[in-house]
Every structure is written in C-alpha cells, then in structure tokens.
SEGU-635919 format. One record per residue (C-alpha): residue in three letters; x, y, z. Coordinates in steps of 0.02 Angstrom, whole numbers, plus 32768, in hexadecimal, padded with zeros to 4 digits. Each point is the difference from the previous one (the first is absolute). Layout:
residues N
ALAXYZ
...
This chain:
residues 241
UNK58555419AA11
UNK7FC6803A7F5F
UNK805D80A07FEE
UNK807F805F8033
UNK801C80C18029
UNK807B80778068
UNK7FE1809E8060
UNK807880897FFC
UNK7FFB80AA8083
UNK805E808F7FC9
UNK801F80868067
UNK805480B97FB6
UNK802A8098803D
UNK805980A67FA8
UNK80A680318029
UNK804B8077807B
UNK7FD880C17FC1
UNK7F8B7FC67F66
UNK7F9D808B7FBC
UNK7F597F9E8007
UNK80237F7380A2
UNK7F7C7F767FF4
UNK7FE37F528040
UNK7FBF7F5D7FC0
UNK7FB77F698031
UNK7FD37F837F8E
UNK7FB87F50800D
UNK7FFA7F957F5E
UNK7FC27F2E7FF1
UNK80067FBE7F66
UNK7FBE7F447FE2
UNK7FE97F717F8A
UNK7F6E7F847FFC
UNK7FE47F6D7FA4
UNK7F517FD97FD9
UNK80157F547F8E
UNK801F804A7F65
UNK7FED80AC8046
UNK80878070803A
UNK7FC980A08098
UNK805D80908021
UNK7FFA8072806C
UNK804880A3804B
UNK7FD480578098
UNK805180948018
UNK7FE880988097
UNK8068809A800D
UNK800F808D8084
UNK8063809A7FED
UNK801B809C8061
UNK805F80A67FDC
UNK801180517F45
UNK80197F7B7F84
UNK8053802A7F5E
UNK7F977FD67F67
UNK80987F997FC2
UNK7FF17F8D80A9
UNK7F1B80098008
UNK7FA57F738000
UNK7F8680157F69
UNK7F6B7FAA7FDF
UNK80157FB97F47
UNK808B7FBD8010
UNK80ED80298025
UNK805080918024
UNK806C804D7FA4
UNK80937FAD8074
UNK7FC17F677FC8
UNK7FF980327F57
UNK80A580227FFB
UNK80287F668053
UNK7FD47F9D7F59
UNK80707FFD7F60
UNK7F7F80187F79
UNK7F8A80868047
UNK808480628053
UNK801F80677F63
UNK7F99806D7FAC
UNK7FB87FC87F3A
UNK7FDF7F49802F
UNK7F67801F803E
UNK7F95808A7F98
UNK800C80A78060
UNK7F3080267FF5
UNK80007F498067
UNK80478034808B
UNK7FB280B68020
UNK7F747FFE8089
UNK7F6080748006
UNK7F377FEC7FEF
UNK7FF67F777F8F
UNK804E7F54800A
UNK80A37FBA7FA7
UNK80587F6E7FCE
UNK80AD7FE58050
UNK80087FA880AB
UNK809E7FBC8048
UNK7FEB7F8F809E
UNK800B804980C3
UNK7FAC80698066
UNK7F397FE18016
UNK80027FB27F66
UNK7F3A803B7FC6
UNK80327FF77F47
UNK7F6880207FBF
UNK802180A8802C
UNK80B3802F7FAF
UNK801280B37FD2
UNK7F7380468065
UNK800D80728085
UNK7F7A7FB88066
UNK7F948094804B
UNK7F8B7FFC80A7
UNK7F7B80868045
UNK801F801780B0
UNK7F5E803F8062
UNK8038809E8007
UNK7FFC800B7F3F
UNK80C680007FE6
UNK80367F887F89
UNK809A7F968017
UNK807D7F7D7F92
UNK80267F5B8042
UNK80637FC27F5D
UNK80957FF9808D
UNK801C802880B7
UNK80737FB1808C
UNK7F7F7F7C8048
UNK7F6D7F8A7FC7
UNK7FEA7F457FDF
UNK7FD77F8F7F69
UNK7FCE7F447FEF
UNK80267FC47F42
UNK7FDB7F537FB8
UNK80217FA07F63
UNK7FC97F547FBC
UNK805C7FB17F84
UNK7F937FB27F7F
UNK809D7F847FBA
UNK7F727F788008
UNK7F8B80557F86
UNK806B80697F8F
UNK80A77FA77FB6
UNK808180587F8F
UNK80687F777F94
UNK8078805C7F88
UNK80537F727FC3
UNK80B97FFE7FEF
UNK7FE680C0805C
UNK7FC27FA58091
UNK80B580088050
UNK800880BF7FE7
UNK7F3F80428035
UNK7F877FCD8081
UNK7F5B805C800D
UNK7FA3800780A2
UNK7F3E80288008
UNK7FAB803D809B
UNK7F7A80458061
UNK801580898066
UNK7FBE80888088
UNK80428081805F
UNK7FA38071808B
UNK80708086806B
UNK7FE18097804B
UNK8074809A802D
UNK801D8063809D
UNK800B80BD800A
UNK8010807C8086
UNK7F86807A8034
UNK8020809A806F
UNK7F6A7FFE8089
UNK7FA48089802E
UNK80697FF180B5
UNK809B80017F94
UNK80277F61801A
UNK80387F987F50
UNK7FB37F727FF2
UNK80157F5B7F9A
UNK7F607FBF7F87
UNK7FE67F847F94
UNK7FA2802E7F53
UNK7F747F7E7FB9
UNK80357F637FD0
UNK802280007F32
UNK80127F497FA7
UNK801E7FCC7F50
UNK7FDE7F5C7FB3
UNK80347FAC7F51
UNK804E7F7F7FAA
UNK80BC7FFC7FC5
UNK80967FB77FA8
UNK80B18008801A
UNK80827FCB7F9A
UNK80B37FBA8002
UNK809380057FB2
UNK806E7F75804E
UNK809A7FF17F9B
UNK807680917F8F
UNK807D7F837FB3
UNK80A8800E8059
UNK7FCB808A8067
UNK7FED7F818086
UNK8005807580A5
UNK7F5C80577FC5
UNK7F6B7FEC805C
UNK7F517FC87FA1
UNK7FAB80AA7FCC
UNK7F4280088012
UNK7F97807E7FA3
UNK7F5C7FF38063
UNK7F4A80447FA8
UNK7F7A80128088
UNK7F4780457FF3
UNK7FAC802D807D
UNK7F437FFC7FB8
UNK7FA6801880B2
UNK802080968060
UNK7FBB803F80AB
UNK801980AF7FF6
UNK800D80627F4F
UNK804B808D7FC9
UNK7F7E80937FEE
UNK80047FE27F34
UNK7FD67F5B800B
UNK7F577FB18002
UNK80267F4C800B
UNK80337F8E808D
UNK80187F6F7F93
UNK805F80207F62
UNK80A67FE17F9E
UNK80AD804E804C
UNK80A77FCB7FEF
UNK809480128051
UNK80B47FC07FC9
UNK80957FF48079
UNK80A97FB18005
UNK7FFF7F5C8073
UNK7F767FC3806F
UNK7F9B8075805B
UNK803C7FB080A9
C-alpha cells in the first residue's frame, strides 16, 4: 500500500558448441517504500551459475559486467571514464557502475580470502552469490533549489548500505567440486546523485545522472588499510540499482 516493487527471474544458458558453456540463474526484487517524507529502496538479488563462465558474462561483486558496460552509451567507450578508475588490484578505486552484487564500497579490489588450507582466493567476481542493497532518500532533509536551473537538474541525497557475499568452487579432497560461499563483506555511506533532465531540442534523450557515493564504513579492508570507518568515494553513471 505504500510502495511498489517487481520481481524479475532470468534464466541463461550458452549456445550450442561455446568454448566456455555455462548456466545462470538469477533472481532480482527491487522495491519502493514510502516512509512520510521518506523514500526505501531496496534490491534483493541471488544468482546461481554452473559450468565455465566467461569473465565478460561473471557476476562480480562491486558492481556490472563488462556486458553491461557495454550496454550503456557513456561508459561503453574508453576516455570517459579515467583509465586508472577502472583497473582492479589490492587497493580500492573509484569507478562503480550499477549490477552485479553491487558492494560498492569495494570497486577496484580484487577481494582476497585464506582458505584453511592456506591458499588464497579472489572473490571480486565468480558465477554465483547474493546481495541485499538499500538506499534512503533524504529529499526531506536535504533540498537543492537552483532557481531558473531547477527545470534542468535535480539532486538526490541518500543513505545507503550494501552487504553481499560471493560463491566459489572448491575441489574436495574426494574430488568432488563443491560450491562455497566467502564471508559476508558490506559497505555503508552516504551519497548524491545528480540529474540532468533536459538538452534543449534534443528531446529523445534520457536524464543523465552522475552519481558520487562514499562508502565511509567498511566490513572487511584491504590489507593497507587500517580504518573501518573513513572517507571513500566512488562515482558512477546512473543509479547504482
């Protein structure tokens, strides 16, 4: 009664003769609250995959793939977004583009876990895991008036958290390969996106939105970090979800 949402299943499969077959499952519900002057949203999203999926078609735990990537007009292309942004190792970065988990506190880094064996494993992307993601829109507390630019920008301020965590495979001792989940990682901030509604009488394109997120609290930090709570920043093209 006070919201509204949709839930979409998408199921994929590889074609006949690819040279890396895979499957995927993937369950995504995405709402919208009102609470009075307060706007909830939410996105729960669960993915299972078998087989050997292509790193173009992984589900990765900062955010798209590059399919999706490609899928959007401005970030597509290489030079609109800073090369060094987009490069992923030990440290964190600052380029996150809605999709996948969508932890994106953790853009850029390759995410590493200690088995008990000693081996050490990356879970920046794999082919199943599951992510809950929320934003609330603080409209009621923080209000942009440009003026006579109030037509062509709207800024939107926001809470937000994210918490995910990413499956790998693991070859038992019986030889068996077997599907784990690695410990739960979640990011929290504050952020602000903002629109650009109207390009004169270039009337059939859609609002842009230049988004600037930080994620000051994280769960997990990278090994040259010392703080859990600190300023980060992110910036992305369009709304995280």
């Amino acid at each position: 009664r006070r919201g509204e949402g949709h839930v979409r299943l998408n199921l994929r499969n590889s074609g006949v003769g690819a040279a890396l077959p895979f499957s995927q499952a993937t369950l995504t519900a995405i709402n919208e609250h009102r609470l009075g002057k307060w706007g909830l949203r939410t996105r729960l999203l669960a993915q299972f995959g078998t087989g050997t999926t292509p790193r173009e078609s992984a589900l990765y735990l900062a955010g798209a793939s590059p399919e999706d990537l490609m899928g959007n007009k401005y970030v597509r292309s290489m030079g609109i977004v800073p090369y060094d942004w987009t490069t992923v190792g030990a440290t964190l970065n600052h380029f996150q583009h809605g999709g996948g988990l969508g932890l994106r506190g953790y853009a850029g880094y390759v995410a590493p876990e200690q088995l008990s064996d000693g081996t050490v494993i990356t879970t920046w992307y794999g082919n199943s895991g599951a992510a809950f993601n929320a934003e609330l829109d603080l409209d009621g507390l923080v209000r942009f008036r440009p003026g006579p630019l109030a037509r062509y920008l709207h800024l939107d301020a926001y809470l937000f958290g994210d918490v995910g965590t990413m499956g790998y495979r693991l070859v038992t001792d019986g030889g068996t390969t077997e599907l784990r989940l690695a410990p739960p990682r979640a990011d929290a901030g504050v952020g602000f996106a903002l629109s650009l509604r109207k390009f004169g009488p270039l009337t059939g394109i859609e609002p842009l939105v230049i988004r600037f997120d930080m994620p000051l609290f994280l769960s997990n930090l990278p090994a040259g970090d010392t703080e859990h709570l600190a300023f980060r920043y992110v910036i992305g093209v369009g709304r995280s979800f």
